[in-house]
N, CA, C and O atoms as a GROMACS GRO file, in nm:
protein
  452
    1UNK      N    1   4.947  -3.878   4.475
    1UNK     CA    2   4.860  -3.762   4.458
    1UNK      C    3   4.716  -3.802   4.490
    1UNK      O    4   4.675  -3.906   4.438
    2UNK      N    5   4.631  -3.727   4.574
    2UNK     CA    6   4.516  -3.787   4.603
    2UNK      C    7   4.460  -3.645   4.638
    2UNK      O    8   4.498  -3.564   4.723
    3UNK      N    9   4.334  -3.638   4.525
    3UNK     CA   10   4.211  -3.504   4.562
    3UNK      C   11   4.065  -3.555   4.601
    3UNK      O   12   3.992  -3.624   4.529
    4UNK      N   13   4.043  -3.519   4.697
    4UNK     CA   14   3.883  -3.569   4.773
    4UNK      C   15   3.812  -3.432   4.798
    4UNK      O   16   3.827  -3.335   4.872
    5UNK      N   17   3.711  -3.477   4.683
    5UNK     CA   18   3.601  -3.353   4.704
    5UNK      C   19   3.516  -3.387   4.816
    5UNK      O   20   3.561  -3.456   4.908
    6UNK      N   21   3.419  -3.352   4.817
    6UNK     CA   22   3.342  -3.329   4.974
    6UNK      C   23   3.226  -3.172   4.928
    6UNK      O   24   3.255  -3.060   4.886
    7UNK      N   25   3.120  -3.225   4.955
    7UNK     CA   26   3.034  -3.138   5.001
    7UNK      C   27   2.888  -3.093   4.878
    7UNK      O   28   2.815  -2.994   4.871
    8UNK      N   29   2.902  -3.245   4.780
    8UNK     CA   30   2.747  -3.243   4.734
    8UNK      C   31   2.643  -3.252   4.779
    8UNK      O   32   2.631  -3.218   4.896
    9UNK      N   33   2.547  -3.291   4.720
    9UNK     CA   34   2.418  -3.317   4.828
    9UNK      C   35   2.282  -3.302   4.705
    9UNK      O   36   2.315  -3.292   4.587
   10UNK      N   37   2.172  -3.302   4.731
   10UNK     CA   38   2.042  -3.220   4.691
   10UNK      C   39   2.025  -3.121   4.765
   10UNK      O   40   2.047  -3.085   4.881
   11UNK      N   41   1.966  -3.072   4.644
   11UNK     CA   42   1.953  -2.890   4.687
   11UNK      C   43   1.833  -2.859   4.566
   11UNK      O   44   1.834  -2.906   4.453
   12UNK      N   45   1.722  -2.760   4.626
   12UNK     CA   46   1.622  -2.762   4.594
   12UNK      C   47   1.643  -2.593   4.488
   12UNK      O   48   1.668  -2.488   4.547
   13UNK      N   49   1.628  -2.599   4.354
   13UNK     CA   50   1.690  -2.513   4.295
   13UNK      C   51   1.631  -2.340   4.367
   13UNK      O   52   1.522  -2.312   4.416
   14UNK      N   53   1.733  -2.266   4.349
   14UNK     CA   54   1.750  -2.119   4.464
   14UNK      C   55   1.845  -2.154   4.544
   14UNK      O   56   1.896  -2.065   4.612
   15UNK      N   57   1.884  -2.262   4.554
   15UNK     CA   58   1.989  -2.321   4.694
   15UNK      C   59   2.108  -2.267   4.668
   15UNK      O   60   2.136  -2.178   4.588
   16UNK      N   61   2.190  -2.338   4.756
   16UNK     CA   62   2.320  -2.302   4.744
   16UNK      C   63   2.381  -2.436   4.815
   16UNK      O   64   2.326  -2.510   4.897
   17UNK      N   65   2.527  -2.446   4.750
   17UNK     CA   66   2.609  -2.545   4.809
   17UNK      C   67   2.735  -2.498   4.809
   17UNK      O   68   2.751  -2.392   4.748
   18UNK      N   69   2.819  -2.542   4.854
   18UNK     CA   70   2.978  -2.522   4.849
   18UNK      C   71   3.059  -2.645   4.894
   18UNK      O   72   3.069  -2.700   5.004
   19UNK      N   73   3.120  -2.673   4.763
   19UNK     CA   74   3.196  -2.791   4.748
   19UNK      C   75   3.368  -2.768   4.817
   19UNK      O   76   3.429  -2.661   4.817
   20UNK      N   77   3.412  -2.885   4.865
   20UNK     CA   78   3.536  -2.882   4.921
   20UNK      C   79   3.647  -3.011   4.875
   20UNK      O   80   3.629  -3.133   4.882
   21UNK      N   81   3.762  -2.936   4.827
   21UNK     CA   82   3.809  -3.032   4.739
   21UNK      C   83   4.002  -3.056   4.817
   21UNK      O   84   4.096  -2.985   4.779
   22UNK      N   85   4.015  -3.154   4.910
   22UNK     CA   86   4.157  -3.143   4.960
   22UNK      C   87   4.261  -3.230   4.850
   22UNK      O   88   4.251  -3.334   4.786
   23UNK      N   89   4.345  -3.147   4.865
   23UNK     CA   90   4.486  -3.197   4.817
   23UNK      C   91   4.624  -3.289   4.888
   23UNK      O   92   4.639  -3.245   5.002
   24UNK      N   93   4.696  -3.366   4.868
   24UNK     CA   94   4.807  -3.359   4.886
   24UNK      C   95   4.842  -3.494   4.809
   24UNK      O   96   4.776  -3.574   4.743
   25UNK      N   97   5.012  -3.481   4.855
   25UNK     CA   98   5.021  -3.550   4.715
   25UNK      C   99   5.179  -3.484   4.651
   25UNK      O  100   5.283  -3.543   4.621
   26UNK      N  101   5.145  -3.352   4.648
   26UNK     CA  102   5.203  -3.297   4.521
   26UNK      C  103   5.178  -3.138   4.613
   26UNK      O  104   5.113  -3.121   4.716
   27UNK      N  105   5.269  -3.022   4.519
   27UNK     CA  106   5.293  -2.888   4.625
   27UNK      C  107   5.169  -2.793   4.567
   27UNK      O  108   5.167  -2.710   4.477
   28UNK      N  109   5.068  -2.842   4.658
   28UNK     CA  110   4.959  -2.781   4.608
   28UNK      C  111   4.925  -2.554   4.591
   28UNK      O  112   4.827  -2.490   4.552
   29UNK      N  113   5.046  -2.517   4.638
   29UNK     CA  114   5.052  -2.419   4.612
   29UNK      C  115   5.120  -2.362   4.455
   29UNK      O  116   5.100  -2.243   4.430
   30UNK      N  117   5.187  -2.434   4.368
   30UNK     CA  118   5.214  -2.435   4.270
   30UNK      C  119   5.130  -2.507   4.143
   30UNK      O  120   5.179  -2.534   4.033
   31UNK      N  121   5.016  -2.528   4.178
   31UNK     CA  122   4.917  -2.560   4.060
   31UNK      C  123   4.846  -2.444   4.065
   31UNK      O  124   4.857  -2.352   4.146
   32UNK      N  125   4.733  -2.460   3.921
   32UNK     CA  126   4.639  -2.386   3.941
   32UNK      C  127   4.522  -2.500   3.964
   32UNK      O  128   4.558  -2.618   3.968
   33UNK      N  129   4.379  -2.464   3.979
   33UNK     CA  130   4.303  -2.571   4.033
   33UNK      C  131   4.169  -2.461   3.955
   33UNK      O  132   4.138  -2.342   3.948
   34UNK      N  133   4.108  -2.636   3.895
   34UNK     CA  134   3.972  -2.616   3.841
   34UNK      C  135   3.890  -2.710   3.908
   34UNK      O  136   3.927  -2.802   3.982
   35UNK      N  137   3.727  -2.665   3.861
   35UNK     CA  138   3.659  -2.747   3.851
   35UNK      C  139   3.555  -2.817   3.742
   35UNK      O  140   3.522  -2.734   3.656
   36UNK      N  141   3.530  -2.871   3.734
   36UNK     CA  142   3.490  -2.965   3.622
   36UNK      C  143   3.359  -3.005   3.633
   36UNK      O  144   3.297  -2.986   3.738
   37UNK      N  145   3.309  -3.059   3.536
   37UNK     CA  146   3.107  -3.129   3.562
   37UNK      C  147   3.099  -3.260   3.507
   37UNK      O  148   3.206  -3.316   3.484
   38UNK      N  149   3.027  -3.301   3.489
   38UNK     CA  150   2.987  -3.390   3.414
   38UNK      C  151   2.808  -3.461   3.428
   38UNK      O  152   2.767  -3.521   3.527
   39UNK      N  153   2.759  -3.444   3.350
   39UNK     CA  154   2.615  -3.461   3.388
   39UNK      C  155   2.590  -3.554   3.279
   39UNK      O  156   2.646  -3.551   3.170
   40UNK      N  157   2.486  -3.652   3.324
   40UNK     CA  158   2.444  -3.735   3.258
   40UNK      C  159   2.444  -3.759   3.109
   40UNK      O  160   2.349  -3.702   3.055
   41UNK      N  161   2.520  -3.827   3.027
   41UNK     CA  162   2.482  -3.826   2.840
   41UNK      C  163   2.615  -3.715   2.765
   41UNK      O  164   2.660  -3.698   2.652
   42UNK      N  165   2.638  -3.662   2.891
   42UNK     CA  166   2.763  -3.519   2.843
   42UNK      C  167   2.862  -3.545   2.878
   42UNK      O  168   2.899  -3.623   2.965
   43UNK      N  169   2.930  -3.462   2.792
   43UNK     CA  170   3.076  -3.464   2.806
   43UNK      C  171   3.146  -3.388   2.931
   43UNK      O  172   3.084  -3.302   2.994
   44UNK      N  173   3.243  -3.415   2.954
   44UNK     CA  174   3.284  -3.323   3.103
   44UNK      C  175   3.307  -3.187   3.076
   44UNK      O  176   3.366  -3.174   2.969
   45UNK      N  177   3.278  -3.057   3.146
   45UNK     CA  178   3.273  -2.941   3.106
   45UNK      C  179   3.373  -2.880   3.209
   45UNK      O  180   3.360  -2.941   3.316
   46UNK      N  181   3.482  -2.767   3.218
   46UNK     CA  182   3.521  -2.666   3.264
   46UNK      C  183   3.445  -2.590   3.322
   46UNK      O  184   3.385  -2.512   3.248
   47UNK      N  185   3.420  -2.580   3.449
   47UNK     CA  186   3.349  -2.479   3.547
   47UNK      C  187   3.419  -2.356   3.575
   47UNK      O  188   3.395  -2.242   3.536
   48UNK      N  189   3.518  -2.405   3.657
   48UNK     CA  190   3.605  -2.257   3.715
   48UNK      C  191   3.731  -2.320   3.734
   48UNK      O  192   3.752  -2.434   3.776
   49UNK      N  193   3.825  -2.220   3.692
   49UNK     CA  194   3.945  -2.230   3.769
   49UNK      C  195   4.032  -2.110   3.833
   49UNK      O  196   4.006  -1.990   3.828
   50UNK      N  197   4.120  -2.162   3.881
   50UNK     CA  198   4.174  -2.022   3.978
   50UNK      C  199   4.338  -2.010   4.043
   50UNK      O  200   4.370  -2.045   4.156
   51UNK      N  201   4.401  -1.970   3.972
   51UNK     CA  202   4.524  -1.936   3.942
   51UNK      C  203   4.598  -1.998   4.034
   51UNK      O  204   4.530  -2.077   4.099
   52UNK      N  205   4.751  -1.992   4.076
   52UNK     CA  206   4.837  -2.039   4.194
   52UNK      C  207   4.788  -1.969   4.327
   52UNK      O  208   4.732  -2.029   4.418
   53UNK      N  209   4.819  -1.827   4.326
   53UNK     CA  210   4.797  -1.767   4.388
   53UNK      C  211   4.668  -1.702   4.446
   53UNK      O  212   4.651  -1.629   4.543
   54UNK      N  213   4.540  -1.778   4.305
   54UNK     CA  214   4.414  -1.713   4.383
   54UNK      C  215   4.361  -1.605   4.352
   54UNK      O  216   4.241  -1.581   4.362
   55UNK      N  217   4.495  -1.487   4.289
   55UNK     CA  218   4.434  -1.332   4.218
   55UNK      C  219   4.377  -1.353   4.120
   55UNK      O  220   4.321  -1.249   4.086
   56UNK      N  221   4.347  -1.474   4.017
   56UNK     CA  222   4.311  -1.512   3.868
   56UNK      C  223   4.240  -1.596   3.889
   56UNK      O  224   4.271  -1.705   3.936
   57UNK      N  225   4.064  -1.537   3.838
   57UNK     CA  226   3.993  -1.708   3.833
   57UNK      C  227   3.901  -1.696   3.664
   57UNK      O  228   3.925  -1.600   3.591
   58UNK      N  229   3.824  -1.778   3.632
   58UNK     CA  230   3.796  -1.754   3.516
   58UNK      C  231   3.682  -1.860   3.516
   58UNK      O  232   3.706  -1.970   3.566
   59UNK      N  233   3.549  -1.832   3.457
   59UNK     CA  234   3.422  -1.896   3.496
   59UNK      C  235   3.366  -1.936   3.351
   59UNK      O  236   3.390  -1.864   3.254
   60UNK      N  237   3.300  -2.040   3.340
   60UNK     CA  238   3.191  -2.092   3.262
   60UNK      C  239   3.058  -1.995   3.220
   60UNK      O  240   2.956  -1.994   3.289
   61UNK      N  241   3.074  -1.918   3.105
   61UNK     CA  242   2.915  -1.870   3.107
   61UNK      C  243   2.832  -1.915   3.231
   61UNK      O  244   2.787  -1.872   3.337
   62UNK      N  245   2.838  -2.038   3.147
   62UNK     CA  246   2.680  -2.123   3.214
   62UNK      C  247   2.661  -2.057   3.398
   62UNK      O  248   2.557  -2.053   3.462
   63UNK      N  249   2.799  -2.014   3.442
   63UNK     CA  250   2.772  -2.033   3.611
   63UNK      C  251   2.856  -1.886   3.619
   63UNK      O  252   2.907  -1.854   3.727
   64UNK      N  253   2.865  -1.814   3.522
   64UNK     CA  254   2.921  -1.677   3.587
   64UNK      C  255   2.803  -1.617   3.665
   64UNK      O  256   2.686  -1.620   3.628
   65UNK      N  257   2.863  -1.547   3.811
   65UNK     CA  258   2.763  -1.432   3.856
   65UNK      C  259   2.723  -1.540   3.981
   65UNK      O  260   2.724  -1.486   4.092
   66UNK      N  261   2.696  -1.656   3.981
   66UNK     CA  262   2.647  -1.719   4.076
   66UNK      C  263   2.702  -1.824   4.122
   66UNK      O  264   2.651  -1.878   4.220
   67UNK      N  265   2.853  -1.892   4.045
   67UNK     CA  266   2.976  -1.964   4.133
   67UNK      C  267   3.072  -1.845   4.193
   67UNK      O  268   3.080  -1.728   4.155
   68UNK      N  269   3.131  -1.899   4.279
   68UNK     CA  270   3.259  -1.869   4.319
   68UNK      C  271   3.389  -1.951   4.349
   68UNK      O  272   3.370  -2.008   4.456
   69UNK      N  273   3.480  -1.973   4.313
   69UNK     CA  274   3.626  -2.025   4.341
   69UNK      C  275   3.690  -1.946   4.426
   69UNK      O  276   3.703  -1.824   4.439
   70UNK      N  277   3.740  -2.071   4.500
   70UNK     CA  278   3.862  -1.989   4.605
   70UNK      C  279   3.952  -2.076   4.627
   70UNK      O  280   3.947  -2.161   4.540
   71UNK      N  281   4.041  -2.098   4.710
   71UNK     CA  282   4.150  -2.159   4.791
   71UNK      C  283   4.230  -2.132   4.864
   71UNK      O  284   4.293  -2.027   4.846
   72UNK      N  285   4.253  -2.205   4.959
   72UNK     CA  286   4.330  -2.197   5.114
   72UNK      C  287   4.487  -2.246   5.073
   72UNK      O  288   4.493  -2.367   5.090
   73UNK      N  289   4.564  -2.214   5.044
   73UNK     CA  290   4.663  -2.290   4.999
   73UNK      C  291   4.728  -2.360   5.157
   73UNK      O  292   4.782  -2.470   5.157
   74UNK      N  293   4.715  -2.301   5.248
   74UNK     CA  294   4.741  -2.346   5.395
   74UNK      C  295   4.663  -2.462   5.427
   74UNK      O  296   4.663  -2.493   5.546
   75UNK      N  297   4.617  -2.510   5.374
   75UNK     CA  298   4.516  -2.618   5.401
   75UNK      C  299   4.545  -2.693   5.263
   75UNK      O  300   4.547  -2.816   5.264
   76UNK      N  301   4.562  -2.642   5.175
   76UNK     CA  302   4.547  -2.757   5.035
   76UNK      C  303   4.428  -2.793   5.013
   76UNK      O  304   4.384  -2.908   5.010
   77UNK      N  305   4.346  -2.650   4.990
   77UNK     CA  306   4.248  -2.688   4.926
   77UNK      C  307   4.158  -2.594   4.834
   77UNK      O  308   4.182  -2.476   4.810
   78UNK      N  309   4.060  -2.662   4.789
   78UNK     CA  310   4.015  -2.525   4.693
   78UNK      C  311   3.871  -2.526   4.685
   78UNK      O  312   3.830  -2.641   4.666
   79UNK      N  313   3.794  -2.454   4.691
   79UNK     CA  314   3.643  -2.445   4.698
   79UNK      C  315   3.548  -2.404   4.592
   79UNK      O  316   3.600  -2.342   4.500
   80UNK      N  317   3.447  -2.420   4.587
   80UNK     CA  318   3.323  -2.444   4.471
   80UNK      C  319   3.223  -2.375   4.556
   80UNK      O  320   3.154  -2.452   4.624
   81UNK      N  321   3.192  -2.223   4.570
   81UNK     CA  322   3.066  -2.145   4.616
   81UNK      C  323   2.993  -2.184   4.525
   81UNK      O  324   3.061  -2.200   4.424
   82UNK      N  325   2.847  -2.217   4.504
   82UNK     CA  326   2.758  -2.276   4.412
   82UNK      C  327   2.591  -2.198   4.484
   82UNK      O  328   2.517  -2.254   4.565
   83UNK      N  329   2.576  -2.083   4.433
   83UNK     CA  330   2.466  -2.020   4.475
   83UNK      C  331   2.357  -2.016   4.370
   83UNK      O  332   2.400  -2.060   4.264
   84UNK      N  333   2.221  -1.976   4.366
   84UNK     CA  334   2.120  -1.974   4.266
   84UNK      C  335   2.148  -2.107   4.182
   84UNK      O  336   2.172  -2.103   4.061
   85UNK      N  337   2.143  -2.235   4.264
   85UNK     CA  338   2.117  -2.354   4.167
   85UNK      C  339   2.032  -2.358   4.056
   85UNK      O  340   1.923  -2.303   4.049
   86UNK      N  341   2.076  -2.412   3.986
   86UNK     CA  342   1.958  -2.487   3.866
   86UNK      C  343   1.961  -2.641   3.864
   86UNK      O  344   2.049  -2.720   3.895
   87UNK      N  345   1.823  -2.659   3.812
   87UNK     CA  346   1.812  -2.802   3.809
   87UNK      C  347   1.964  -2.850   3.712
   87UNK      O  348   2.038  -2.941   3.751
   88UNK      N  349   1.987  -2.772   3.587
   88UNK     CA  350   2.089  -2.744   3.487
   88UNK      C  351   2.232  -2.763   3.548
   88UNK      O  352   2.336  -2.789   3.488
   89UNK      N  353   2.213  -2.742   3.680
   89UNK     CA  354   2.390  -2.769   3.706
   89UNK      C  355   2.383  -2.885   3.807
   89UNK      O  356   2.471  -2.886   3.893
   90UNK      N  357   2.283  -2.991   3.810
   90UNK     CA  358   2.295  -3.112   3.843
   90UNK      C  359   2.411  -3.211   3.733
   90UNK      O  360   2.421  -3.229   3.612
   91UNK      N  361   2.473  -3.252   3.835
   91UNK     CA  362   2.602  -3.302   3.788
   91UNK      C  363   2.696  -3.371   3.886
   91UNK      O  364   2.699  -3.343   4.006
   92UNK      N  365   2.762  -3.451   3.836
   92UNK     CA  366   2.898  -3.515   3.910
   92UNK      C  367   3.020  -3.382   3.907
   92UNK      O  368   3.069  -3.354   3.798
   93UNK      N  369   3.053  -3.323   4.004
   93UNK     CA  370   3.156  -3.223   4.002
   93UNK      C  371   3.289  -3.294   4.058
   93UNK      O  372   3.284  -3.376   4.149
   94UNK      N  373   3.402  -3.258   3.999
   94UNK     CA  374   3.541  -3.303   3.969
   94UNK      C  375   3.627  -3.194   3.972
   94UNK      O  376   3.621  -3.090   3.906
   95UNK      N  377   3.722  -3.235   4.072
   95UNK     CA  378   3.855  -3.147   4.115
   95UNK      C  379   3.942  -3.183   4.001
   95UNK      O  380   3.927  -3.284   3.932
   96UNK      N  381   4.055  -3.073   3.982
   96UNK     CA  382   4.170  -3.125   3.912
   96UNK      C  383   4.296  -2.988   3.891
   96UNK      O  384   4.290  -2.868   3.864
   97UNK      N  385   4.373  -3.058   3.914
   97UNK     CA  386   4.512  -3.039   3.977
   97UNK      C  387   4.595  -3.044   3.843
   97UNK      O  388   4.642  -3.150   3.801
   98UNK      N  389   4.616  -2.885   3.761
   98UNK     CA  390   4.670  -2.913   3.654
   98UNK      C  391   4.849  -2.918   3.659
   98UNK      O  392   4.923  -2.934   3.563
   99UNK      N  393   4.879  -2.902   3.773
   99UNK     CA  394   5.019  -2.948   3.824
   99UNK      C  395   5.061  -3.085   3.785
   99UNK      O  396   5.166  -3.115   3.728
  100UNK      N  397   4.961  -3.168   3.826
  100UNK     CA  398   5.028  -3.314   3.847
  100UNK      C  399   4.883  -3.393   3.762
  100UNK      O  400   4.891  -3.515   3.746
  101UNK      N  401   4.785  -3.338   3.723
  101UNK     CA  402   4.715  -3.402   3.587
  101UNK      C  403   4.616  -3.484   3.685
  101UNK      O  404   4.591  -3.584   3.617
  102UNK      N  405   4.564  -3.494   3.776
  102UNK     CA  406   4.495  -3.512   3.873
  102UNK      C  407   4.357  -3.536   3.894
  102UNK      O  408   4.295  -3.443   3.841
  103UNK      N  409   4.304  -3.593   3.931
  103UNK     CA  410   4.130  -3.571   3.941
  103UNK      C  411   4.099  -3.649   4.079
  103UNK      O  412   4.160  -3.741   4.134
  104UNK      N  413   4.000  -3.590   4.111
  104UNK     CA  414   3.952  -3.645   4.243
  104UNK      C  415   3.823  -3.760   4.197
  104UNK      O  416   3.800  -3.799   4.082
  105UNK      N  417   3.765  -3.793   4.297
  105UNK     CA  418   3.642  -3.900   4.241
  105UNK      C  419   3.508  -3.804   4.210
  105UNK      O  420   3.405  -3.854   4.164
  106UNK      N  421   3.515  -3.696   4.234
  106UNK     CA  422   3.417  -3.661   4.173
  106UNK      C  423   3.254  -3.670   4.342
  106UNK      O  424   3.225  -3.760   4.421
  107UNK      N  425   3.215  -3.576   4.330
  107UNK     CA  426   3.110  -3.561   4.420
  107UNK      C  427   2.952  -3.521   4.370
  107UNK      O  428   2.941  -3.410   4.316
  108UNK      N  429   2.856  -3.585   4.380
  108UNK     CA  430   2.722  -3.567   4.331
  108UNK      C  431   2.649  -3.431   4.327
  108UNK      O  432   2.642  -3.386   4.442
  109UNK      N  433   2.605  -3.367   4.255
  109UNK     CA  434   2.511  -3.234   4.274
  109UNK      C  435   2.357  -3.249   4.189
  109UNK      O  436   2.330  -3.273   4.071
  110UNK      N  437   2.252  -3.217   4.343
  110UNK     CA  438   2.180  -3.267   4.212
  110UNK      C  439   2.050  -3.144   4.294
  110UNK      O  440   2.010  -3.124   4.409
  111UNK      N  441   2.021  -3.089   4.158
  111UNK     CA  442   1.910  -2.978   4.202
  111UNK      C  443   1.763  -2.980   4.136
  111UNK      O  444   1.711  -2.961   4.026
  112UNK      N  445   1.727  -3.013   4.264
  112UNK     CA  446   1.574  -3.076   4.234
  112UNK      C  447   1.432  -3.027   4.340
  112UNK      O  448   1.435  -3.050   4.461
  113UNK      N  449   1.339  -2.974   4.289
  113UNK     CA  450   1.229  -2.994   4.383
  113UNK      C  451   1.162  -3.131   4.426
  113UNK      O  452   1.070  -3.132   4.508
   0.00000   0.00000   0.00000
């Protein structure tokens, strides 16, 4: 099983990013798929996740209104829209694959002037 995120960076808060997280491994159309945080001193937090099929997603206060989740199941993969940054959602972001208990390495976000 192997998940590789892709697509942190700095981003100057107002920004936007969109994270990309591939699968395989395991039948990535039969999980559901979240994403995860972790920022400095804290504990890892629940961002979004988003059902097998994609009709069901379910958001973090902290980032309702200005994340989005999706996924390609044709591709094996699942995405992190990340619009109206805050310095606040600088963080290590983490895939995970509640099928097969999974985590990817995790990709940098960091929102800063």
């Amino acid at each position: 099983v192997q998940l590789v995120e892709s697509g942190g960076g700095l981003v100057q808060p107002g920004g936007s990013l969109r994270l990309s997280c591939v699968a395989s491994g395991f039948t990535f159309r039969r999980s559901s798929m979240s994403w995860y945080r972790q920022a400095p001193g804290k504990e890892r937090e629940l961002v979004a996740t988003i059902s097998i099929g994609g009709g069901s997603t379910n958001y973090a206060d902290s980032v309702k209104g200005r994340f989005i989740i999706s996924r390609e199941n044709i591709k094996s993969t699942v995405y992190l829209q990340m619009n109206s940054l805050k310095p606040e959602d600088t963080a290590v972001y983490y895939c995970y694959a509640s099928r097969s208990g999974s985590w990817g390495q995790g990709t940098q976000v960091t929102v800063s002037s």
